[in-house]
mmCIF file of the C-alpha atoms, coordinates in Angstrom:
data_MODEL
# 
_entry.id   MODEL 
# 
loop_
_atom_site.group_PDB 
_atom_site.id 
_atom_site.type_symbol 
_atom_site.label_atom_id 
_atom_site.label_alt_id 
_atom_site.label_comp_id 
_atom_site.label_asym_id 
_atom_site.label_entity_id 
_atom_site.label_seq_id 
_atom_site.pdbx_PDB_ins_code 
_atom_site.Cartn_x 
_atom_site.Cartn_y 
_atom_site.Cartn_z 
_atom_site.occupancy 
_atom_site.B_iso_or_equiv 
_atom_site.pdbx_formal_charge 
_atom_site.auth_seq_id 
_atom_site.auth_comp_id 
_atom_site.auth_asym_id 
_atom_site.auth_atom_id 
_atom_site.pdbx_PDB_model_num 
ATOM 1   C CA . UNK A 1 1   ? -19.385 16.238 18.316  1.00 0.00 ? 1   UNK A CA 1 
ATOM 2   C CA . UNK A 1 2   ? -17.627 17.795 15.266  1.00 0.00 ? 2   UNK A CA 1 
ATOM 3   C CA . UNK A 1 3   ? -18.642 17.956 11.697  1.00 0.00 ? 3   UNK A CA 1 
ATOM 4   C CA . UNK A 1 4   ? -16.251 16.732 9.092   1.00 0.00 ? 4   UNK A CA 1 
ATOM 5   C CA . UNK A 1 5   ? -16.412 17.555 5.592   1.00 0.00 ? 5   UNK A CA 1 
ATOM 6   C CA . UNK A 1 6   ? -14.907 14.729 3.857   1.00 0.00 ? 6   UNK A CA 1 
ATOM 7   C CA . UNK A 1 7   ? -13.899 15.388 0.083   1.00 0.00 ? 7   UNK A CA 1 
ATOM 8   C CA . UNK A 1 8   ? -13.948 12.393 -2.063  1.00 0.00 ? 8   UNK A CA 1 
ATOM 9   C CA . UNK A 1 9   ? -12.020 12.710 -5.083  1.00 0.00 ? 9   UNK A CA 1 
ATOM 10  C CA . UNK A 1 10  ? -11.431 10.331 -8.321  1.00 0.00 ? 10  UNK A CA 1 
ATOM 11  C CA . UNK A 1 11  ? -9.200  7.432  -7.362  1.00 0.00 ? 11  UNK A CA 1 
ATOM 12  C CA . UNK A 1 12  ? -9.668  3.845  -7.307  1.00 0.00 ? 12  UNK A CA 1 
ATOM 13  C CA . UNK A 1 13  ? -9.323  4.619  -3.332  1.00 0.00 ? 13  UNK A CA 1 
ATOM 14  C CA . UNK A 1 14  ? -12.299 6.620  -3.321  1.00 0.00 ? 14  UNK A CA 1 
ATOM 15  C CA . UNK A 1 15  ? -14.107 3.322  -2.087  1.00 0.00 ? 15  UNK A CA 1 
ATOM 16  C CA . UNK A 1 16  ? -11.839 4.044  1.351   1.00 0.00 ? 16  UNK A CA 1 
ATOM 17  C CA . UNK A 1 17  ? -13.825 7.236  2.018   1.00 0.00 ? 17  UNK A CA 1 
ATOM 18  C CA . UNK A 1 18  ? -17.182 5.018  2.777   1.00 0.00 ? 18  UNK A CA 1 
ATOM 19  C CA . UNK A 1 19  ? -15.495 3.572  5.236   1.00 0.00 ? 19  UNK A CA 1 
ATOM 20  C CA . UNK A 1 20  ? -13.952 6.515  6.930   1.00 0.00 ? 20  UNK A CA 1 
ATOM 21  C CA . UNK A 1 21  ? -16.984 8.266  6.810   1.00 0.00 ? 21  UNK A CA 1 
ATOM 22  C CA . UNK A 1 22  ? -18.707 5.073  8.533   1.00 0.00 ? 22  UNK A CA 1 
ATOM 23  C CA . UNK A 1 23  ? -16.303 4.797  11.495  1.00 0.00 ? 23  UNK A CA 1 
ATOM 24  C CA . UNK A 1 24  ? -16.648 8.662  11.802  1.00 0.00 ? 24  UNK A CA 1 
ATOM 25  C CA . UNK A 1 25  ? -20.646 8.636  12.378  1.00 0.00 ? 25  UNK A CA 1 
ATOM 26  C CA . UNK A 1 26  ? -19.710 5.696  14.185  1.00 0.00 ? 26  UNK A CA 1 
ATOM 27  C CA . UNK A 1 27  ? -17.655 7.883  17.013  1.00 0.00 ? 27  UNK A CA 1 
ATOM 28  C CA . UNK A 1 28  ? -20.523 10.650 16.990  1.00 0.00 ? 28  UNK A CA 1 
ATOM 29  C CA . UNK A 1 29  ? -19.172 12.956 14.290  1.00 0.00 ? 29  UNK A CA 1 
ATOM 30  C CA . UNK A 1 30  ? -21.485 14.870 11.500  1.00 0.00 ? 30  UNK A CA 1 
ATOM 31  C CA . UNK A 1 31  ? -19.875 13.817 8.299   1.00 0.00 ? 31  UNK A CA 1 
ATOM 32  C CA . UNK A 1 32  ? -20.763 15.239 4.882   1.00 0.00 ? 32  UNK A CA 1 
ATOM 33  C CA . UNK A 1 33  ? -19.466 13.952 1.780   1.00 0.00 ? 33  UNK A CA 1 
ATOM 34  C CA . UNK A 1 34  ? -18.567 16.282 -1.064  1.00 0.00 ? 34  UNK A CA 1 
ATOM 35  C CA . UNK A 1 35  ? -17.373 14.484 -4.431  1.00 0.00 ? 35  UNK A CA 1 
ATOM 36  C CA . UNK A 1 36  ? -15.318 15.092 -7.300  1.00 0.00 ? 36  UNK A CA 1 
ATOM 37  C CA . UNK A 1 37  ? -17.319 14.459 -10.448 1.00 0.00 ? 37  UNK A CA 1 
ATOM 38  C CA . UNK A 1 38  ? -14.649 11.567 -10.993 1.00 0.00 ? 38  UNK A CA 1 
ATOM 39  C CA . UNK A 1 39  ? -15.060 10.121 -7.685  1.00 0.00 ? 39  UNK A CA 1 
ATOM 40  C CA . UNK A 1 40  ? -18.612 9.197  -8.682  1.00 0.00 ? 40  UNK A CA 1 
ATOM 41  C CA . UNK A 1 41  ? -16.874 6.758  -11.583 1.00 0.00 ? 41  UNK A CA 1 
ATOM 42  C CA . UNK A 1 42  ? -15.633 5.033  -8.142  1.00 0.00 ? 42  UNK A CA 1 
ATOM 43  C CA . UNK A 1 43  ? -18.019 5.185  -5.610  1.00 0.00 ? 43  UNK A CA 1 
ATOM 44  C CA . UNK A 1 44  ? -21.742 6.103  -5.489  1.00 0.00 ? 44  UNK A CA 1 
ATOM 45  C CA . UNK A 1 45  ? -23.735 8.982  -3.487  1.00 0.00 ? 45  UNK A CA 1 
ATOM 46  C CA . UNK A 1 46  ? -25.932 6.579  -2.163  1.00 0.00 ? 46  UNK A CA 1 
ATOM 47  C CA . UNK A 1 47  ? -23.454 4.599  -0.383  1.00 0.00 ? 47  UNK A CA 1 
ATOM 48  C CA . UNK A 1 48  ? -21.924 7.796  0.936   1.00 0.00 ? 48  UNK A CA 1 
ATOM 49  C CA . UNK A 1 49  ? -25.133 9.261  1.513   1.00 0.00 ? 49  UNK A CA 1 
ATOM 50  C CA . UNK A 1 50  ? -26.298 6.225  3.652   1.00 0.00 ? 50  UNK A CA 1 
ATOM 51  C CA . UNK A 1 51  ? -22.807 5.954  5.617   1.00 0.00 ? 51  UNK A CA 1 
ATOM 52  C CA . UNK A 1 52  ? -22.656 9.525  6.544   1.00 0.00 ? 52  UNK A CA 1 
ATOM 53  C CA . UNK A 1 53  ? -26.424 9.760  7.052   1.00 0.00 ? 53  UNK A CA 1 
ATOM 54  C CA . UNK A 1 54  ? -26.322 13.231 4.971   1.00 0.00 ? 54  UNK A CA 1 
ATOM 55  C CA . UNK A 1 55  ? -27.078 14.245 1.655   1.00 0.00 ? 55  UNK A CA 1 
ATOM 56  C CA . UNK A 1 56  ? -24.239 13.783 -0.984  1.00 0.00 ? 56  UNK A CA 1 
ATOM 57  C CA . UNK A 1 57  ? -22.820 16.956 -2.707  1.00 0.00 ? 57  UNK A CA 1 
ATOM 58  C CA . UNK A 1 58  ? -21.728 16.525 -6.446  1.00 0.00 ? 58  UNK A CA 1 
ATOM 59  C CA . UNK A 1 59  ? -22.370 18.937 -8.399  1.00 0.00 ? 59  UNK A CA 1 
ATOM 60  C CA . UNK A 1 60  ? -23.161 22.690 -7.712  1.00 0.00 ? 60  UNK A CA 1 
ATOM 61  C CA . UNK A 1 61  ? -27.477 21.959 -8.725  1.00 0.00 ? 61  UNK A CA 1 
ATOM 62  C CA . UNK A 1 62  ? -27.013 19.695 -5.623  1.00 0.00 ? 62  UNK A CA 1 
ATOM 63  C CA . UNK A 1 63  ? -27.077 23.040 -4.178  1.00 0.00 ? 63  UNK A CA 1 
ATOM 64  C CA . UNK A 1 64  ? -30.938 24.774 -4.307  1.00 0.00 ? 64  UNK A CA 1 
ATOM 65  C CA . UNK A 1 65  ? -32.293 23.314 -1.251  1.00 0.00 ? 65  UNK A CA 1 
ATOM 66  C CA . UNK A 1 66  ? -31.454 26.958 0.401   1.00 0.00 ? 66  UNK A CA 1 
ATOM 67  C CA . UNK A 1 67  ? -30.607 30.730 0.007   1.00 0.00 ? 67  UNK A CA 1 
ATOM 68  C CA . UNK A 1 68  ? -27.098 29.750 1.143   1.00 0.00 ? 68  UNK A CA 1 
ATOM 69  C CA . UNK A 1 69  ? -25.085 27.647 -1.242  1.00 0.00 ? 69  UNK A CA 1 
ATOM 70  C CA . UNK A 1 70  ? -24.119 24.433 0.527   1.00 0.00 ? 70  UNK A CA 1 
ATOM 71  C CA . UNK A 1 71  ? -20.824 24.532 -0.587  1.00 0.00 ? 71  UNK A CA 1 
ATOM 72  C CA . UNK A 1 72  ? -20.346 27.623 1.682   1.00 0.00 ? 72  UNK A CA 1 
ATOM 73  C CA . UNK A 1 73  ? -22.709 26.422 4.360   1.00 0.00 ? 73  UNK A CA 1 
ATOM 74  C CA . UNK A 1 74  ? -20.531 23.179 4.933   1.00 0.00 ? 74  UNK A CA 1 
ATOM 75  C CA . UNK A 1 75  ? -17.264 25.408 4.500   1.00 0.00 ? 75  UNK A CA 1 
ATOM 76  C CA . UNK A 1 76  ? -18.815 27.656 7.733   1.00 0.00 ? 76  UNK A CA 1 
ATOM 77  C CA . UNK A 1 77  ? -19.516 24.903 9.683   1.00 0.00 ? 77  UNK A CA 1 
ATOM 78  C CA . UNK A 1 78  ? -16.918 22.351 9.229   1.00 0.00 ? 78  UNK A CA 1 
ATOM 79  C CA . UNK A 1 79  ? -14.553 21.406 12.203  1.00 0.00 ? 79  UNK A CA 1 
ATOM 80  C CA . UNK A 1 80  ? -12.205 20.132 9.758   1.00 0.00 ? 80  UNK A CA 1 
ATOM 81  C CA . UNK A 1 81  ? -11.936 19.357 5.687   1.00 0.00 ? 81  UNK A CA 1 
ATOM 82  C CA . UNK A 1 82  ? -10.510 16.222 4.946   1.00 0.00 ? 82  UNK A CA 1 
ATOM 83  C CA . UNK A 1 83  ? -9.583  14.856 1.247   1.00 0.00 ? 83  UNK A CA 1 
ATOM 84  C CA . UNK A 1 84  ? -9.768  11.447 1.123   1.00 0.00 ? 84  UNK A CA 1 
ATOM 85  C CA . UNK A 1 85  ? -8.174  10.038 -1.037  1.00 0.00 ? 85  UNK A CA 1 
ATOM 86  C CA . UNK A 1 86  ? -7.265  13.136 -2.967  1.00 0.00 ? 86  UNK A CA 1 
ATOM 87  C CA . UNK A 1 87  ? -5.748  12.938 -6.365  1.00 0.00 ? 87  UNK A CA 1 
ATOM 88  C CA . UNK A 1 88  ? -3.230  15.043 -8.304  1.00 0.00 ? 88  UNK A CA 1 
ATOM 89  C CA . UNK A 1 89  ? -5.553  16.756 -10.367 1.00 0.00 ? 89  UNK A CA 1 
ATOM 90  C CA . UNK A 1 90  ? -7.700  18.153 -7.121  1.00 0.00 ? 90  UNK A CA 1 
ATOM 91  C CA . UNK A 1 91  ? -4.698  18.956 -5.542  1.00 0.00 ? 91  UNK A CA 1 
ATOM 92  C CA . UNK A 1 92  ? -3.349  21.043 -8.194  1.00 0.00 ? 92  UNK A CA 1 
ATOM 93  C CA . UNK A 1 93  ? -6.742  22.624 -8.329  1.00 0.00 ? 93  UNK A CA 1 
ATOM 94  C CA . UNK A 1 94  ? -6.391  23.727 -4.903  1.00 0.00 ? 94  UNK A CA 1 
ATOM 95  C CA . UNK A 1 95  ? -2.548  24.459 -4.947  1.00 0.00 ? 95  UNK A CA 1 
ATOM 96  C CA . UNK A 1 96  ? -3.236  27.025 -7.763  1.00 0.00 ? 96  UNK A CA 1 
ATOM 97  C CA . UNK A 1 97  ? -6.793  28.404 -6.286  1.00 0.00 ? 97  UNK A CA 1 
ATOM 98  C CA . UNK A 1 98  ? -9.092  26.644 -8.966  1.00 0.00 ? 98  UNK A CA 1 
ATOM 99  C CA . UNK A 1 99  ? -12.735 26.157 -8.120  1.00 0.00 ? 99  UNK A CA 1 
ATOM 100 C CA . UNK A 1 100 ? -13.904 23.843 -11.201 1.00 0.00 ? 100 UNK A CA 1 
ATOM 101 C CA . UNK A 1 101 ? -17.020 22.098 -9.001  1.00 0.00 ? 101 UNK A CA 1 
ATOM 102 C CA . UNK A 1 102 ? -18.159 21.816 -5.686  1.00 0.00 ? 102 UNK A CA 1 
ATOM 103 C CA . UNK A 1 103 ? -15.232 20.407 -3.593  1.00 0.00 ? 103 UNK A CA 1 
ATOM 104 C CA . UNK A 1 104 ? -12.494 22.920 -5.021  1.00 0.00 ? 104 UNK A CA 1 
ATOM 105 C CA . UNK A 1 105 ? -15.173 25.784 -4.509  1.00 0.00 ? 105 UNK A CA 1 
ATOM 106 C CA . UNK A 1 106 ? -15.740 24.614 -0.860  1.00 0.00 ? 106 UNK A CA 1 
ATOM 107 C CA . UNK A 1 107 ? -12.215 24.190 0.162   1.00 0.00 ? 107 UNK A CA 1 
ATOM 108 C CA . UNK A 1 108 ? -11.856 27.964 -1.002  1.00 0.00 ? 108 UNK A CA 1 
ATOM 109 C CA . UNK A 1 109 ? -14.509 28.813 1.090   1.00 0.00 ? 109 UNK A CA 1 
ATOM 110 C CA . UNK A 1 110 ? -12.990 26.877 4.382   1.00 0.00 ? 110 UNK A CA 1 
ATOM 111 C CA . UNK A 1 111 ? -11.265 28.225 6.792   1.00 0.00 ? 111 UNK A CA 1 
ATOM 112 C CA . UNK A 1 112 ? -11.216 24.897 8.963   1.00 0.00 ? 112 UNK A CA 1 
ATOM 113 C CA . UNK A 1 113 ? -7.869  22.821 9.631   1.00 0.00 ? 113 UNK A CA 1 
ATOM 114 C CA . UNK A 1 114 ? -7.275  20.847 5.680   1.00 0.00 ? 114 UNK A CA 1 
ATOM 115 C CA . UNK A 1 115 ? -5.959  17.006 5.887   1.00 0.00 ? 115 UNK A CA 1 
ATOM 116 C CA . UNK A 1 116 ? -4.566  15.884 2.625   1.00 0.00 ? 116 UNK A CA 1 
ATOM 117 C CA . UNK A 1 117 ? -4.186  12.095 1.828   1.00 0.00 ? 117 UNK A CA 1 
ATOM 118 C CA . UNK A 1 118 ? -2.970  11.692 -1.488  1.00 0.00 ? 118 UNK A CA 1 
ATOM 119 C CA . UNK A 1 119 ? -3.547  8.052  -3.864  1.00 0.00 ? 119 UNK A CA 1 
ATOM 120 C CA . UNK A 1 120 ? -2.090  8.086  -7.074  1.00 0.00 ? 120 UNK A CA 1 
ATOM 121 C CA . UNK A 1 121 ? 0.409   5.969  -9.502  1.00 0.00 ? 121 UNK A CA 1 
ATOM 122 C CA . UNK A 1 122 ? 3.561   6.459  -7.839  1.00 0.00 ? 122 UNK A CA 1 
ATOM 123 C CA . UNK A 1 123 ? 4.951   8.476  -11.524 1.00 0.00 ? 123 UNK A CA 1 
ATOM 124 C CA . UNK A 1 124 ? 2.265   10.969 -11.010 1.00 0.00 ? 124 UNK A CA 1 
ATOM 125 C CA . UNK A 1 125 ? 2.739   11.618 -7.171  1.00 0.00 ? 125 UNK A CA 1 
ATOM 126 C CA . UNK A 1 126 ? 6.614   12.104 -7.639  1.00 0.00 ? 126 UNK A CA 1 
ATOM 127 C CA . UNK A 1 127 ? 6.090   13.990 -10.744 1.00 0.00 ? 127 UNK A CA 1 
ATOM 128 C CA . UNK A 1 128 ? 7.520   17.867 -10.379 1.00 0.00 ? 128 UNK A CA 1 
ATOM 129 C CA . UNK A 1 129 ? 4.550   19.737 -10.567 1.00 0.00 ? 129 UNK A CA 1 
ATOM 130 C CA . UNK A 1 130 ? 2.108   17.212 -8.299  1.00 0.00 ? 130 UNK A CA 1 
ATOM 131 C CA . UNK A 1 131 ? 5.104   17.762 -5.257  1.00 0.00 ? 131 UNK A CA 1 
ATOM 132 C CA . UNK A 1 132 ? 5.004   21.754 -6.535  1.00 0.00 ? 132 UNK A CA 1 
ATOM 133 C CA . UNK A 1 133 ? 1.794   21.666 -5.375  1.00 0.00 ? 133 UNK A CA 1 
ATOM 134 C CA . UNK A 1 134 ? 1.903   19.355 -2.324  1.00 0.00 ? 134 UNK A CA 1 
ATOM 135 C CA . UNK A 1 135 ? 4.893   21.775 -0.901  1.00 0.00 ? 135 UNK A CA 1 
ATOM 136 C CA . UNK A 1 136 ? 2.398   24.559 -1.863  1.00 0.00 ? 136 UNK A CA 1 
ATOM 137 C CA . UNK A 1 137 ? -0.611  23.366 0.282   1.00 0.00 ? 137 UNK A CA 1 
ATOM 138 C CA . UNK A 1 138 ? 1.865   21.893 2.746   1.00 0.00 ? 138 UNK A CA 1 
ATOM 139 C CA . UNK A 1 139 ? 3.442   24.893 3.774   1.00 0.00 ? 139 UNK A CA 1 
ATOM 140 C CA . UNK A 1 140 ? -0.564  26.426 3.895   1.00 0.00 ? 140 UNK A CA 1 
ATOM 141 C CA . UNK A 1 141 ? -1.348  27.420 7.867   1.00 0.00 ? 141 UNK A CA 1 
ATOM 142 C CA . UNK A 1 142 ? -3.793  24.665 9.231   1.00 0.00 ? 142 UNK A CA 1 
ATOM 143 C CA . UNK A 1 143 ? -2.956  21.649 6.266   1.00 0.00 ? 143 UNK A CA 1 
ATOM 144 C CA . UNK A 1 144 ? -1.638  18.642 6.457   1.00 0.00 ? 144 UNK A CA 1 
ATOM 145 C CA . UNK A 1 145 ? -0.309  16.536 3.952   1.00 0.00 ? 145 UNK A CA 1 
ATOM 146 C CA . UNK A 1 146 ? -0.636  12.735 4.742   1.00 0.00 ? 146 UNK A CA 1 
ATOM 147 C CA . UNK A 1 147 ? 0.893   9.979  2.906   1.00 0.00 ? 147 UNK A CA 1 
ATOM 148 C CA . UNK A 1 148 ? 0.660   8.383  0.479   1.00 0.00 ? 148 UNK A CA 1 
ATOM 149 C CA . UNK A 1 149 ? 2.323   5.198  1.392   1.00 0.00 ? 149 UNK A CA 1 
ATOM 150 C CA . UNK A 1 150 ? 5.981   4.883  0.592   1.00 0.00 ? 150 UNK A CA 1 
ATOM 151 C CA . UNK A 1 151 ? 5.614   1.414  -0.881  1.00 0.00 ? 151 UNK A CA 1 
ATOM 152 C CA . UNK A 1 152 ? 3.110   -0.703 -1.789  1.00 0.00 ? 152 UNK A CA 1 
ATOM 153 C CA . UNK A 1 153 ? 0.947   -2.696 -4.718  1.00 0.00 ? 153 UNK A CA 1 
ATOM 154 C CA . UNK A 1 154 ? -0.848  0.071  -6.936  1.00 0.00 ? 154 UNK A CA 1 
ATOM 155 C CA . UNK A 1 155 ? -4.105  -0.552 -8.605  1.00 0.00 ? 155 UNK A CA 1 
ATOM 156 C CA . UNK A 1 156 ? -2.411  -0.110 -12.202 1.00 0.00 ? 156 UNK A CA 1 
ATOM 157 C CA . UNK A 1 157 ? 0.027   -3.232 -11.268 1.00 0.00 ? 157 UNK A CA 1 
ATOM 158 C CA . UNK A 1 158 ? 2.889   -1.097 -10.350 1.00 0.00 ? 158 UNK A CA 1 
ATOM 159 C CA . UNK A 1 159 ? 4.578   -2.071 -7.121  1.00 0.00 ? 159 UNK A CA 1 
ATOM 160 C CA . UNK A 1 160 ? 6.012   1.345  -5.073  1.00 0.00 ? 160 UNK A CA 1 
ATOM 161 C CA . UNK A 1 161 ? 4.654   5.003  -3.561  1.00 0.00 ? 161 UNK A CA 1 
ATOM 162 C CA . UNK A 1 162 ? 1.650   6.485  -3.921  1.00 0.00 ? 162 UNK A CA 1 
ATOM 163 C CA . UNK A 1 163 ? -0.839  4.248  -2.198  1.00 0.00 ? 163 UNK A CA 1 
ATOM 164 C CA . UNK A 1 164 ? -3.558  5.632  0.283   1.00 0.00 ? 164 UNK A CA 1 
ATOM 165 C CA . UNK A 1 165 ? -2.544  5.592  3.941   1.00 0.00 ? 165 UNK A CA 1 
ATOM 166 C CA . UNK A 1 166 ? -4.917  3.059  5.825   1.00 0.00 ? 166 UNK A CA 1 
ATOM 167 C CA . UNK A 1 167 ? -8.390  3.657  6.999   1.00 0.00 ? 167 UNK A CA 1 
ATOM 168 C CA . UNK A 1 168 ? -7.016  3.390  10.597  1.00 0.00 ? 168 UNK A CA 1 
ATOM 169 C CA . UNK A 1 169 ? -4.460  6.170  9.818   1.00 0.00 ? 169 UNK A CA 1 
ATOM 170 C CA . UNK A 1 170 ? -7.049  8.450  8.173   1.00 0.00 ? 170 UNK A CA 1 
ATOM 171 C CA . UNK A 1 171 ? -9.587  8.259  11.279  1.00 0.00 ? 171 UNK A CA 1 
ATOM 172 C CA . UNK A 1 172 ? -6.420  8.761  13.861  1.00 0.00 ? 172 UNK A CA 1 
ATOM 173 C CA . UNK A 1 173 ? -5.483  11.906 12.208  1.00 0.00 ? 173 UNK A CA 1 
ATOM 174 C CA . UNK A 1 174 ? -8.719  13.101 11.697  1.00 0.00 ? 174 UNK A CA 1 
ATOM 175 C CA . UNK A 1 175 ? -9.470  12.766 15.146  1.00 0.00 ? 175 UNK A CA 1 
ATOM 176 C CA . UNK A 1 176 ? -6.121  14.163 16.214  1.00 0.00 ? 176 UNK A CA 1 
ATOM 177 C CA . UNK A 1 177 ? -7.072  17.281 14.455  1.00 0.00 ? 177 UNK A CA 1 
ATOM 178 C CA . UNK A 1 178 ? -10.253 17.834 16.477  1.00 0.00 ? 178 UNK A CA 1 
ATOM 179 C CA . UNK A 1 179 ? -8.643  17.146 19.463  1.00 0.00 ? 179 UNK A CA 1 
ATOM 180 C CA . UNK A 1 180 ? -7.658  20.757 20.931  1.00 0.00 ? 180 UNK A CA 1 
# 
């Protein structure tokens, strides 16, 4: 089967990516997680770590267990990278080539097909520079922007876009992206 990186990023959504990466090693995939340092404030390694039945990447000292740093061992051997949920601050990271910890450094690395879901208050997601950079990794060969939701209740309270496009969603277009 394949092997999915899945990037985890700070959101209150991050709790979503346990269950994607569940359903994945559920199918027969390899998943690996790879964390923000803000996605740990949401969800924990061990849950991710248990789900995906692989070690957790974090930080860059999660990195000594070879010659090869992970981040660039994953990069090499991932069928596809998939950002779930990602936030604005990630996104502009990768928009503008930024490699301030392990995720950002890995997507730079990748050269497997990117899917983008973005969660975020709906002010942020529609502000100018966050769609600057979602047109910039949009128009990227091999990415994928998906989502958010066009309407929907927020975490904050707010009531509109921004929202994290279902579980079910997330798993259909990864798989659609591993299908040749």
């Amino acid at each position: 089967m394949a092997t999915v990186i899945l990037g985890v990023c700070g959101s209150i959504a991050a709790y979503k990516a346990a269950d994607v990466a569940s359903r994945l090693v559920k199918l027969g995939h390899e998943v690996h997680c790879v964390c923000t340092p803000t996605a740990l404030q949401f969800v924990t390694p061990l849950t991710l770590m248990t789900l995906s039945r692989n070690p957790v990447i974090t930080t860059f000292e999660d990195e000594t267990g070879s010659w090869v740093p992970v981040h660039i061992d994953l990069a090499q051997k991932a069928d596809v990278l998939a950002i779930v949920p990602a936030s604005a601050n990630t996104m502009a990271c990768m928009a503008q080539g930024f490699a301030p910890n392990a995720l950002t450094s890995l997507y730079l690395a990748n050269r497997a097909p990117v899917l983008i879901f973005p969660a975020m208050n709906g002010n942020m997601w529609t502000h100018p520079a966050t769609q600057k950079n979602a047109a910039i990794l949009a128009a990227r060969e091999h990415h994928r922007i998906v989502g958010p939701e066009d309407s929907g209740m927020l975490a904050c309270g707010a009531e509109g876009q921004g929202r994290l496009v279902s579980v079910d969603v997330i798993v259909e277009e990864i798989l659609h992206t591993l299908t040749p």
